[in-house]
N, C-alpha and C positions, 0 to 999 in steps of 0.2 A: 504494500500500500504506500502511495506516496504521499507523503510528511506534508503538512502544510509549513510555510514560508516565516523563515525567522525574521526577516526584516525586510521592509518593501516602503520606498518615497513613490508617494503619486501626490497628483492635485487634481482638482477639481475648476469648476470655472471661477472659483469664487476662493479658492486658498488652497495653500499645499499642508501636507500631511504627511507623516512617516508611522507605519504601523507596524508594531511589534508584540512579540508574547509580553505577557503580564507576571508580573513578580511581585511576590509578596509585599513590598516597599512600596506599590505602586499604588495599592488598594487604599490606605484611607482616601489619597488625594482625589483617586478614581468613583469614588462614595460621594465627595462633597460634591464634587465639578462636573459630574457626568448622571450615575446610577441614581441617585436617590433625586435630585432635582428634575430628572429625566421623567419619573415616575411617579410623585409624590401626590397629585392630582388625579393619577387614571383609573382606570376602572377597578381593577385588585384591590390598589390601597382603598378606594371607598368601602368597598367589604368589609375590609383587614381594619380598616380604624372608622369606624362611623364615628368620628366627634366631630364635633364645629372646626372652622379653622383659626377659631382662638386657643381652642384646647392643643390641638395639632400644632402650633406652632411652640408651645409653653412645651411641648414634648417631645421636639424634633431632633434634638440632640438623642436622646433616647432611640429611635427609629433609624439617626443614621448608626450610630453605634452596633447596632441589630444588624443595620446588612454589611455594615464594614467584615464582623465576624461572618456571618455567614459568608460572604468572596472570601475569604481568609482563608475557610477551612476549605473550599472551591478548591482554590488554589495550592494546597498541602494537601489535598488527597489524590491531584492529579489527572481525577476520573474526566478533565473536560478542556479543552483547547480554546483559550480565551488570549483574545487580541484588544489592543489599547489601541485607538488614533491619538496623535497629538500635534496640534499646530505646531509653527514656525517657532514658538517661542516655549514650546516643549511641555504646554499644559494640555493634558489630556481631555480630548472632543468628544471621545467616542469611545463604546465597549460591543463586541461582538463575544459570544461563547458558544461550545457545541461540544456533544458528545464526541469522547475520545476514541471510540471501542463501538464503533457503529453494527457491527456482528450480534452487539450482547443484546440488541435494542431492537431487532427486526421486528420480535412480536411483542416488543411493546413492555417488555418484562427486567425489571431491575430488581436483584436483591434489596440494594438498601431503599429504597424505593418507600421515604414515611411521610413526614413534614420538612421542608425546607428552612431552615433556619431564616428565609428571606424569604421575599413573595415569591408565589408560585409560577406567576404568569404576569409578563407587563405589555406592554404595545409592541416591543420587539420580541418579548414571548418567555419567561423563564418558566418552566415546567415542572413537575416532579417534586422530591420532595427526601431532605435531607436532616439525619438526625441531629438535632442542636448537640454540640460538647456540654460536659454536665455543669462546666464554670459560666456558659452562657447564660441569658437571661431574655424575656419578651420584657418589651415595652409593657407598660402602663396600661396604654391607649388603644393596646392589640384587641380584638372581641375574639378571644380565640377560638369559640363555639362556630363562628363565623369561617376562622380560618382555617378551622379543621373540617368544615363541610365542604366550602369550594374545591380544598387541597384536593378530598376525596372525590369529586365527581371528576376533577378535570384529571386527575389521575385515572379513573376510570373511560373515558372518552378517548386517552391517548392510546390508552391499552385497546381501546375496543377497534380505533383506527386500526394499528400498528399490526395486529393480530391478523389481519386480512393483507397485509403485504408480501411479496414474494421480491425477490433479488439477492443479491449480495449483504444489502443491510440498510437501515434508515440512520442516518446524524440528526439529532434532535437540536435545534437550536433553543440556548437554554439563555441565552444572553444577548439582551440589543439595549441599548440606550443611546442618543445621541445629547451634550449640553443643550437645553434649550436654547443658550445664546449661540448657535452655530446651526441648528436645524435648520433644514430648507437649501443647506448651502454642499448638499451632494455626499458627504459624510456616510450615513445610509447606506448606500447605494455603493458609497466602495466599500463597505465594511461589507457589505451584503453581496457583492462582485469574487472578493475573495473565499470566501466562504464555498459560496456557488461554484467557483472552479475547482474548489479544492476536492467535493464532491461529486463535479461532475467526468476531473481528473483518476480517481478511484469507482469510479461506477456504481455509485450510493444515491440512495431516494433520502428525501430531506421531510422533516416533520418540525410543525411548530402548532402552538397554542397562542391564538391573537388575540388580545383587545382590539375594539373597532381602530384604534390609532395605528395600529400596522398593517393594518388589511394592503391597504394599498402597496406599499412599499413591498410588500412579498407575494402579490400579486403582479409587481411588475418583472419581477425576478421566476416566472412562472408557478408559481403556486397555487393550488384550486383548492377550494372548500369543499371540505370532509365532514362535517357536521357541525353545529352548534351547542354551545352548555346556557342555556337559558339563564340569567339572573333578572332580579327586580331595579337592579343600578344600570342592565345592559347583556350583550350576551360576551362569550368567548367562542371564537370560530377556530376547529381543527384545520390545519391544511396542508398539502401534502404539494410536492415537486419530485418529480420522475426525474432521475439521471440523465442528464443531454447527451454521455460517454457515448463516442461513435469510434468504431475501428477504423 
């Protein structure tokens, strides 16, 4: 299988960018400037936190602390190939992540497979669901009744996709965010570019769990809708991308 790419400079019409693996050093910065401000509004987190956004903010430090550890342990357990964009001036734009071991994953089926120590699903799509270390802690602000049902259905819906695939294997994209202050400006789309060759270079079918906010963007990148998980905030749509690999 070939590796995806240790370091790569592109630009877009709008700024250049250099993207690279992600190292543990990287993650708080990547929390502040990118993951959590990415996400903090969409569909999951209204689930995951139904308070005001007076309450939410009195608690935000709390919340990013949560996912900082949750990338943390991502990133030390190694089970997933996560890439950082960063501008000209070396602040990081962007986060892209995906299953390492796309074999394990064809029907859908992962051991450790519980609650995520982060959200489960964002606009770029994190999935699944990862046991907290027993030193970690939830927010406050978490309705974890809350986030223990979504975890479970949308876990169940990937399985039910996944299960019905045949090839080589599916890479689950587990990780997208772009900063909002750079959205719009093509970011996306390379992070999304890389990925898609990297799978289309190994002859792998790609799976993600969207909020409405990514539908498009992974719909530009071939992706079709596979079913829906219905909520009262909105839905989550499954979707799936066929390997392009041509001999």
């Amino acid at each position: 299988m070939d590796c995806a790419p240790k370091h790569i400079l592109l630009s877009t019409n709008k700024m250049a960018c250099s993207i690279s693996p992600v190292e543990a050093e990287d993650v708080d910065l990547l929390v502040r400037k990118v993951e959590f401000p990415a996400h903090q509004d969409n569909l999951l987190y209204s689930l995951m936190f139904p308070r005001s956004k007076e309450q939410q903010w009195e608690q935000r430090e709390d919340k990013i602390r949560w996912t900082i550890d949750g990338l943390l342990e991502t990133v030390h357990q190694g089970g997933e190939v996560l890439y950082k964009a960063c501008g000209e001036d070396g602040s990081p734009v962007g986060l892209i992540g995906w299953t390492a071991s796309p074999g394990a994953f064809a029907k859908g089926v992962k051991t450790s497979d519980c609650i995520h120590s982060g959200p489960v699903v964002r606009p770029g799509g994190r999935q699944g669901a990862k046991l907290k270390n027993q030193n970690s802690f939830n927010p406050p602000s978490l309705d974890v009744t809350s986030w223990l049902g979504i975890s479970k259905r949308l876990r169940e819906e990937r399985q039910r996709v996944l299960q019905g695939c045949q090839g080589n294997g599916i890479c689950r994209i587990t990780f997208m965010a772009v900063d909002p202050n750079h959205q719009r400006q093509g970011i996306g789309s390379m992070l999304m570019k890389i990925f898609c060759d990297y799978v289309d270079k190994n002859a792998l079918g790609a799976f993600v769990l969207s909020s409405p906010a990514g539908i498009p963007l992974y719909s530009k990148f071939g992706f079709k809708a596979a079913g829906v998980v219905e909520t009262k905030q909105g839905n989550f749509t499954s979707m799936l991308r066929t390997s392009r690999f041509s001999l």
